[in-house]
Phi, psi and omega in degrees: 000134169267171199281139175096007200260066186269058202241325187097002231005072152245171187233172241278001198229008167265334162288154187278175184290147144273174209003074169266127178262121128025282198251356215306146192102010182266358210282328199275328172286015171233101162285129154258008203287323179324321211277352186260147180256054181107343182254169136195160172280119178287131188245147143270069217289341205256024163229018189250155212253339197062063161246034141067044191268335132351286195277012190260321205281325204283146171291338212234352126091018166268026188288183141233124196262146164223112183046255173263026196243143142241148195273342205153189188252161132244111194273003137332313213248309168281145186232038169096008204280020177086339217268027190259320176307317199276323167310335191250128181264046174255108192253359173268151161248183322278170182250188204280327170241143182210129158315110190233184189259130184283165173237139184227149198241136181266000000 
């Protein structure tokens, strides 16, 4: 056995999973909106195609879903990092989702 090694001699398909959250489902009781720094993404519904690559993609879990719909950002939740922009594959303008500069008020 190696050292540092906490396996037990069990073998690889005998250990429980990894990267397992626990708790999973807490993610809405931690505001992150806080965390964006000058940006944020603008949505526009009368150029979104819905095919909801937003929402499978965003970390924070800020899509807002209406039935097949998507409805918007929660910028509660959202922090700016893009990746709902870099994800959606509408390329025509305009488009549906875009990065603009937040006014962040003191």
């Amino acid at each position: 056995m190696n050292p540092g090694n906490d396996n037990d001699g069990k073998k690889w398909h005998e250990l429980p999973g990894g990267g397992i959250n626990p708790d999973a489902g807490n993610s809405l009781e931690n505001y992150t909106g806080y965390l964006r720094r000058g940006e944020k993404p603008q949505f526009n519904p009368d150029n979104c195609i819905n095919c909801f690559f937003c929402w499978v993609f965003c970390p924070e879990n800020a899509i807002i879903v209406d039935g097949e719909k998507i409805a918007g950002i929660n910028y509660d939740y959202c922090k700016g990092c893009g990746i709902c922009v870099n994800e959606c594959p509408v390329s025509h303008e305009p488009l549906p989702l875009i990065m603009v500069e937040e006014k962040i008020e003191l």
